[in-house]
C-alpha positions as a Markdown table, in Angstrom:
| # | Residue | x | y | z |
|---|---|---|---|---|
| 1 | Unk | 0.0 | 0.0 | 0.0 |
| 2 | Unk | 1.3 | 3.4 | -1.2 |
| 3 | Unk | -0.1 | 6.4 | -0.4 |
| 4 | Unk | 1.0 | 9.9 | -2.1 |
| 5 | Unk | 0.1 | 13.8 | -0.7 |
| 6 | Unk | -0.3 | 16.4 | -3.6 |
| 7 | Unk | 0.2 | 19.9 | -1.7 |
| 8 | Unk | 1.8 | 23.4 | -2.8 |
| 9 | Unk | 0.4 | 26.2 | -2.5 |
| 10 | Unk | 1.8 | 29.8 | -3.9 |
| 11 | Unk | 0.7 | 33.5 | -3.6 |
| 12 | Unk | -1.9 | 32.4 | -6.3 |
| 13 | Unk | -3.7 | 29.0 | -5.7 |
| 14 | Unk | -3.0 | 26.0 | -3.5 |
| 15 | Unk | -3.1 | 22.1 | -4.4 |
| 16 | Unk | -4.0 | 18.9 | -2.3 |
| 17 | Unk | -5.3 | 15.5 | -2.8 |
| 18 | Unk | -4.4 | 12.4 | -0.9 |
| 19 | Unk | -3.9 | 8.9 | -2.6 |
| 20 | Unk | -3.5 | 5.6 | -1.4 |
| 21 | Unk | -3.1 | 2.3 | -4.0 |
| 22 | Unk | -2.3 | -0.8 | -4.0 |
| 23 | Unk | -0.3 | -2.1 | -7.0 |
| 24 | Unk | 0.5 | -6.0 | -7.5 |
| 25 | Unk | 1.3 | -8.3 | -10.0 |
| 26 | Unk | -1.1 | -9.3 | -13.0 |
| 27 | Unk | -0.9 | -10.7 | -16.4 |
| 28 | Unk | -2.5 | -7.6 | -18.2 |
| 29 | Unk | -2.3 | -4.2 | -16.6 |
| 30 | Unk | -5.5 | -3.4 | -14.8 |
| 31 | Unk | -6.8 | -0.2 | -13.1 |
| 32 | Unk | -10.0 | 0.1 | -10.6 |
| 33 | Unk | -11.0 | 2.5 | -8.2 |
| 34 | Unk | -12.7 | 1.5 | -4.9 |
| 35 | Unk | -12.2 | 4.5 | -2.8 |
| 36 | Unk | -14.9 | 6.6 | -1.8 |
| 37 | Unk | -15.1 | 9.5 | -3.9 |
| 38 | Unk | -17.2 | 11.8 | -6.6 |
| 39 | Unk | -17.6 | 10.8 | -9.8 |
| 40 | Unk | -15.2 | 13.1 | -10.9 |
| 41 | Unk | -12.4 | 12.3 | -8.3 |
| 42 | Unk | -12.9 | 8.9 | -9.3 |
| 43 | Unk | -12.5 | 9.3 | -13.1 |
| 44 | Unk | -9.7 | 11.5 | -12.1 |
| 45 | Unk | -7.8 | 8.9 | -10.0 |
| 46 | Unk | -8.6 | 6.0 | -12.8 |
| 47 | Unk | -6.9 | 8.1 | -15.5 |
| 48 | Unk | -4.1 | 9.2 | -13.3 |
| 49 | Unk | -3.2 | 5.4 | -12.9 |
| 50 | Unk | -3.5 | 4.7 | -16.4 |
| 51 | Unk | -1.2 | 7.7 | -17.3 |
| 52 | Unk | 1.3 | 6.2 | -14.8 |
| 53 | Unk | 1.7 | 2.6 | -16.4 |
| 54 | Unk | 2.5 | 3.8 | -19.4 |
| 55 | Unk | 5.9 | 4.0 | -17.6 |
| 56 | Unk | 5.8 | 0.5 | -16.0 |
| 57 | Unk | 8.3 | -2.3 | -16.9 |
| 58 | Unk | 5.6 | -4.8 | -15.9 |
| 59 | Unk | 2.1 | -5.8 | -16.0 |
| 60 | Unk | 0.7 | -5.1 | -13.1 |
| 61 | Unk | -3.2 | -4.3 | -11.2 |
| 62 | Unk | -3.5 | -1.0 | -9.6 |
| 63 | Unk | -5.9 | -0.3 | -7.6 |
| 64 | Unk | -6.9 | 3.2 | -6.0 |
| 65 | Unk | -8.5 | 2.5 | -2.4 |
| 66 | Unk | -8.5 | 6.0 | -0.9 |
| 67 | Unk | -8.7 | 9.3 | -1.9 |
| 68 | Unk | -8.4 | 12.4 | 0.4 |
| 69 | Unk | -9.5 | 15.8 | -0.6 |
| 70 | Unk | -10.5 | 19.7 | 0.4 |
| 71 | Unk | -13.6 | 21.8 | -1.4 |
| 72 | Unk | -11.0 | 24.8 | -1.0 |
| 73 | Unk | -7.8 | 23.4 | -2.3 |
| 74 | Unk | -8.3 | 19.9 | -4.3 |
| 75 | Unk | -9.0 | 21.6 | -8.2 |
| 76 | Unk | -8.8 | 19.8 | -12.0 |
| 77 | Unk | -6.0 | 17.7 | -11.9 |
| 78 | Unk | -4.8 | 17.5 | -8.6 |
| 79 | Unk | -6.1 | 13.5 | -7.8 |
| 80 | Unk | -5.1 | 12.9 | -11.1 |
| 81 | Unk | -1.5 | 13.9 | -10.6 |
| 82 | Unk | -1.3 | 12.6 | -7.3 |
| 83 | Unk | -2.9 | 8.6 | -8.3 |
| 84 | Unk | 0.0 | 9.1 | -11.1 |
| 85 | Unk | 2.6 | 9.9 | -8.6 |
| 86 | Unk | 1.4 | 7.1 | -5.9 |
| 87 | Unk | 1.5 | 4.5 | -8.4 |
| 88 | Unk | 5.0 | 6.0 | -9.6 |
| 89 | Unk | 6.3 | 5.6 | -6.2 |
| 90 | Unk | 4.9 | 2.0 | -5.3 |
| 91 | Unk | 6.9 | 1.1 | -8.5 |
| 92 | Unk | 9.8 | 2.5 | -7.7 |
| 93 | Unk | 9.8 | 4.5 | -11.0 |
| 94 | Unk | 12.0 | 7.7 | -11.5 |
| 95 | Unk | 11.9 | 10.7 | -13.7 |
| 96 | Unk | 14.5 | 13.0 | -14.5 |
| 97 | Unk | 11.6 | 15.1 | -15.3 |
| 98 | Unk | 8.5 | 13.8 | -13.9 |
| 99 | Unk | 5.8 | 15.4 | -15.7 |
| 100 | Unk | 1.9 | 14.4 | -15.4 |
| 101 | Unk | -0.5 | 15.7 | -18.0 |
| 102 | Unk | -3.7 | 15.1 | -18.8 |
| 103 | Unk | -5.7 | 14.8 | -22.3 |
| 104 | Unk | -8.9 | 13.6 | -22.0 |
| 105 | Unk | -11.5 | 15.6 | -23.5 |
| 106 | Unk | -13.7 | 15.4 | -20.3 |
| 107 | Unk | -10.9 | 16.4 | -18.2 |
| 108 | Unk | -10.0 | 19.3 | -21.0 |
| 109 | Unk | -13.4 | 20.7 | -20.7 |
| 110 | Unk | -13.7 | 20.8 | -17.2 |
| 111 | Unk | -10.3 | 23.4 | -17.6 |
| 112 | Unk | -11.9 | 25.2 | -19.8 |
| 113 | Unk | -15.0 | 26.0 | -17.8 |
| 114 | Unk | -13.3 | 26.5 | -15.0 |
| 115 | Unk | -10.5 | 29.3 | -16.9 |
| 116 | Unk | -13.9 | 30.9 | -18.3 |
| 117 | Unk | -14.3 | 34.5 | -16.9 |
| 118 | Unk | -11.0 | 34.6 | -16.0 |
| 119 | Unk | -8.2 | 37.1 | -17.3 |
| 120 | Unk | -4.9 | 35.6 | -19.0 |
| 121 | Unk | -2.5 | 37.5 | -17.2 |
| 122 | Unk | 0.6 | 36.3 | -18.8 |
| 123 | Unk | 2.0 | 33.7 | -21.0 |
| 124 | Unk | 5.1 | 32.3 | -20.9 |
| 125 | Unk | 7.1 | 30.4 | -23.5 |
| 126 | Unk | 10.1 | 27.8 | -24.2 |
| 127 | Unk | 11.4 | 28.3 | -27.5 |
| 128 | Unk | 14.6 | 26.8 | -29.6 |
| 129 | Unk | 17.2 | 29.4 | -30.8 |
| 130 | Unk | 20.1 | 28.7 | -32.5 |
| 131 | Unk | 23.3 | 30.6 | -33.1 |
| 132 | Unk | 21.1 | 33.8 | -31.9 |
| 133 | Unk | 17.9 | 32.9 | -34.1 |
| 134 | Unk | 15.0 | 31.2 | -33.5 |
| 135 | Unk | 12.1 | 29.7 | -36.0 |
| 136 | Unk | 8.4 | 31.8 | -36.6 |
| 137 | Unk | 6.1 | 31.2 | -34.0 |
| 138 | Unk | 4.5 | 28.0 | -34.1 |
| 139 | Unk | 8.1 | 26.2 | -35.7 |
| 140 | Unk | 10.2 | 27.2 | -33.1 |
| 141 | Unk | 7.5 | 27.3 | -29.8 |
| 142 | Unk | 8.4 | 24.0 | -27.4 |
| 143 | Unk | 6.1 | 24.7 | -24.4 |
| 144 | Unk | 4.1 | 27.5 | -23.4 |
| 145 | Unk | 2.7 | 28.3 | -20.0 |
| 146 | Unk | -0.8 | 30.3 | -19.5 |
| 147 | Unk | -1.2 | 32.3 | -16.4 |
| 148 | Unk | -5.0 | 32.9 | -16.1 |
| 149 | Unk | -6.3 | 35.0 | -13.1 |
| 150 | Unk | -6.5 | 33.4 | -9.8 |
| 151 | Unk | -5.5 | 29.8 | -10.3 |
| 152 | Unk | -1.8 | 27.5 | -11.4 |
| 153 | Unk | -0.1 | 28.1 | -14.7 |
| 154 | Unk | -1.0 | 25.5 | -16.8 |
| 155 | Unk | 1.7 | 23.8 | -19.6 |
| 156 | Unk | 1.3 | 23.0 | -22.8 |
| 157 | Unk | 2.4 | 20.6 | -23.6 |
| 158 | Unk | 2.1 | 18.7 | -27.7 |
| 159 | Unk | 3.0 | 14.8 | -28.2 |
| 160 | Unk | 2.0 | 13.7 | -31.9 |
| 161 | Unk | -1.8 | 14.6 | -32.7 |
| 162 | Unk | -2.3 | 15.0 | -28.8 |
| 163 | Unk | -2.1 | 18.1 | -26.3 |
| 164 | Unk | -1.2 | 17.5 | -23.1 |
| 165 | Unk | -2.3 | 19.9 | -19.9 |
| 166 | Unk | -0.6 | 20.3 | -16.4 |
| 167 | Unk | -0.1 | 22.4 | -13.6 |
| 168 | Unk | 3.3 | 23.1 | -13.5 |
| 169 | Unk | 5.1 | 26.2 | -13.1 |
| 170 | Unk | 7.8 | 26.9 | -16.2 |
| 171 | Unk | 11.3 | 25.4 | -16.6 |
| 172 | Unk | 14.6 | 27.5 | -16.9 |
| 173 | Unk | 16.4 | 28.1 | -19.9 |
| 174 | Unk | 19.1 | 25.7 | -21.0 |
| 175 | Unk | 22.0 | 26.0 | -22.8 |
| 176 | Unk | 22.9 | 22.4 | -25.0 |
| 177 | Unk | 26.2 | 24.2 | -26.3 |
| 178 | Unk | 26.6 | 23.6 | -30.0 |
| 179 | Unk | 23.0 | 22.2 | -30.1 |
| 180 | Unk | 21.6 | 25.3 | -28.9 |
| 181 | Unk | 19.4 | 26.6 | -26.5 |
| 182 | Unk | 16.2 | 27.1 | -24.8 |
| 183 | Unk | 15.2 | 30.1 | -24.2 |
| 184 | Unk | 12.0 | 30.4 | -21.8 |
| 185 | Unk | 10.6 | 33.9 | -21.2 |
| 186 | Unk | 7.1 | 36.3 | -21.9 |
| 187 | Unk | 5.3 | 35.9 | -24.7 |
| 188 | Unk | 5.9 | 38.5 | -27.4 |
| 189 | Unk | 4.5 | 40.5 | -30.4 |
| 190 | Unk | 4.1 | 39.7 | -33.0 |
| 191 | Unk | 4.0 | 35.8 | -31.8 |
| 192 | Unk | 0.2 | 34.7 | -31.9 |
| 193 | Unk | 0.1 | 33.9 | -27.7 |
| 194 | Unk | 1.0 | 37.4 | -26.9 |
| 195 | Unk | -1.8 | 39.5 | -28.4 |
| 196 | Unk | -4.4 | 37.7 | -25.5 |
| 197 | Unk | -2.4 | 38.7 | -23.1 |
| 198 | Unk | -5.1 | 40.6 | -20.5 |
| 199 | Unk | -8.4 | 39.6 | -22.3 |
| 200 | Unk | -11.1 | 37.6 | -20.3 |
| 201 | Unk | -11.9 | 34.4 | -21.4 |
| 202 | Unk | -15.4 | 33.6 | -22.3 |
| 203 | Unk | -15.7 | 30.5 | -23.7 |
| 204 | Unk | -14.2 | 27.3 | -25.2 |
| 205 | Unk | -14.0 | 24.5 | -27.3 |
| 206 | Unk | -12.3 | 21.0 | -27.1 |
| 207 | Unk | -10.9 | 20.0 | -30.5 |
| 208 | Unk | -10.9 | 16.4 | -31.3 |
| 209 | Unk | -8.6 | 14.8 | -33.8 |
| 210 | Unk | -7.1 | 11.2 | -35.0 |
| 211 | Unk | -8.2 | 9.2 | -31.7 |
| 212 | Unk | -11.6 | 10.3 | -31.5 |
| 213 | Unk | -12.5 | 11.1 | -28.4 |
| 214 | Unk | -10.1 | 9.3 | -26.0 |
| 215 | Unk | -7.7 | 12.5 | -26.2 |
| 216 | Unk | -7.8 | 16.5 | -27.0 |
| 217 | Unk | -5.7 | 17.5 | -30.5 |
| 218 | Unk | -6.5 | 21.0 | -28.6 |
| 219 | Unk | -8.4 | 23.9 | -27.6 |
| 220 | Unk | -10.5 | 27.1 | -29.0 |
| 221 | Unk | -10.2 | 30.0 | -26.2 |
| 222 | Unk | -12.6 | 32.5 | -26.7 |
| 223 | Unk | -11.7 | 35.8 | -25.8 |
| 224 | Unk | -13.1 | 39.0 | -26.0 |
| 225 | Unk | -11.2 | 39.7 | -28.6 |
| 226 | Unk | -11.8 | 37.0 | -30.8 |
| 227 | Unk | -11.0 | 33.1 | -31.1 |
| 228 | Unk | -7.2 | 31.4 | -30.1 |
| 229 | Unk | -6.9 | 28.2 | -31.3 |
| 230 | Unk | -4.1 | 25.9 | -30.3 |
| 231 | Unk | -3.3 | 22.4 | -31.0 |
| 232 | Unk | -0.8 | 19.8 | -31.9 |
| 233 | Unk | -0.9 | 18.2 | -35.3 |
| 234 | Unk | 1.7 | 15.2 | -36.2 |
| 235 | Unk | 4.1 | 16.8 | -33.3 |
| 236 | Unk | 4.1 | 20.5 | -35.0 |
| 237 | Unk | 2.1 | 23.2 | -32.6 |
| 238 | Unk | -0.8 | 24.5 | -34.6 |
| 239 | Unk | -1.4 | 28.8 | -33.5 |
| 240 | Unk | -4.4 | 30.2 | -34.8 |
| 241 | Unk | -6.4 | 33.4 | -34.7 |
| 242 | Unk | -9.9 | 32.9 | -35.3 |
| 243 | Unk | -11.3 | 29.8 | -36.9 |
| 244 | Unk | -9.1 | 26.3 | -37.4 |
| 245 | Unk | -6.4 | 26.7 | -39.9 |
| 246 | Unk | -7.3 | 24.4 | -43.2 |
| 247 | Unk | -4.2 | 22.6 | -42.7 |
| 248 | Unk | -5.9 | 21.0 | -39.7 |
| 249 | Unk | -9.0 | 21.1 | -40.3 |
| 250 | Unk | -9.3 | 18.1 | -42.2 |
| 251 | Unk | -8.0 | 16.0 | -39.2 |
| 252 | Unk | -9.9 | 17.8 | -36.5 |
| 253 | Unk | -13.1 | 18.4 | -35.1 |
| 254 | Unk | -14.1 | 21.4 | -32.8 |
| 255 | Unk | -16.7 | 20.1 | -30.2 |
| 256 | Unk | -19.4 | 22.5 | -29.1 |
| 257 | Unk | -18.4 | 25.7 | -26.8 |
| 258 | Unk | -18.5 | 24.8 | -23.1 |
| 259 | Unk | -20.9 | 27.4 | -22.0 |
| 260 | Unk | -23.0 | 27.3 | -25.5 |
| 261 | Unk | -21.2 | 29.6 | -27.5 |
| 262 | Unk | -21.6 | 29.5 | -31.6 |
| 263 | Unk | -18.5 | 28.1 | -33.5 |
């Protein structure tokens, strides 16, 4: 029996959840939940497992028999990091970088109706330079960071056709010597990210793509200002103003707006 405690808190928002599992040996790899728990805790906790044995060496059976949390400081993610991490740590499993994010649509739109009314405040980005010059936006953006009003920067994160969420505060830059560098820092003109900086959020979307919908390809924000989509399509980001790009959107579909709002 493992159990693992999710808490931080900053001058912005704080984190907890509580997760006990038990994780043995099986011929196929299993996940169920018996704790007590909301619906969404639960889905939370069985997705957070699954995330985790993507990692694992072995087949194995997980199974989630407590969870722990507050109304004031357990929000989106935070079982679903902290099953991933429990199950990390029963298995002994390491990561240089040990990063937890979540995809599923459900899980996507929950974020996004949580973020609505809310101002982005800033946006901060990870981009490749080399020899003192980088890409245009989209080619040379690695991971960007939005900073909405009130709550955790979230990452985003693109793997293949699927974008990846998570709370997680940036990284530094890094210099690889004569591979380049990172370079992580604000957002700015005349890169697409930047020119949202301080609207309001007032709706979104959940955009589908090659896996149905098991996993987000990514997200419409709706702005005052106008529509920011952003997505990951065959592991090249995918920055939009207004509607879907045509490039995409053969491959993707844009669900309906959270709160109602006409595509």
């Amino acid at each position: 029996m493992t159990t693992f405690r999710l808490l931080a808190q900053t001058s912005r928002s704080a984190r907890f959840a509580e997760v006990t599992v038990e994780v043995a040996a099986s011929d196929r790899s299993e996940v169920e939940v018996t704790a007590a728990a909301i619906d969404e805790h639960r889905r939370e906790a069985e997705l957070g497992a699954r995330w985790a044995l993507q990692k694992s060496p072995t087949e194995v059976r997980v199974t989630v028999t407590g969870v722990v949390t507050t109304d004031v400081d357990t929000g989106l993610g935070d079982v679903y990091e902290a099953t991933a991490r429990a199950v990390w740590q029963a298995l002994s499993i390491e990561h240089p970088v040990p990063y937890v994010g979540f995809s599923d649509p459900e899980m996507v739109a929950s974020w996004l109706k949580s973020s609505v009314g809310r101002r982005l405040d800033a946006v901060t980005e990870a981009r490749y330079w080399s020899e003192g010059r980088r890409e245009p936006d989209a080619e040379s953006l690695l991971h960007a960071w939005l900073f909405f009003e009130g709550g955790m920067p979230v990452n985003l994160h693109g793997r293949g056709d699927q974008l990846l969420l998570a709370k997680e505060k940036p990284y530094r830059s890094t210099d690889m010597d004569e591979c380049g560098e990172i370079r992580v820092g604000p957002a700015r003109h005349p890169d697409v990210l930047s020119g949202f900086i301080g609207a309001r959020l007032t709706d979104g979307a959940v955009i589908l793509g090659h896996d149905g919908d098991t996993v987000s390809a990514g997200v419409v924000l709706r702005f005052e200002k106008g529509d920011l989509v952003i997505g990951t399509l065959g592991d090249e980001w995918v920055l939009a103003v207004g509607s879907v790009p045509s490039a995409a959107a053969h491959y993707w579909a844009v669900q309906p707006f959270v709160y109602g709002g006409r595509g």
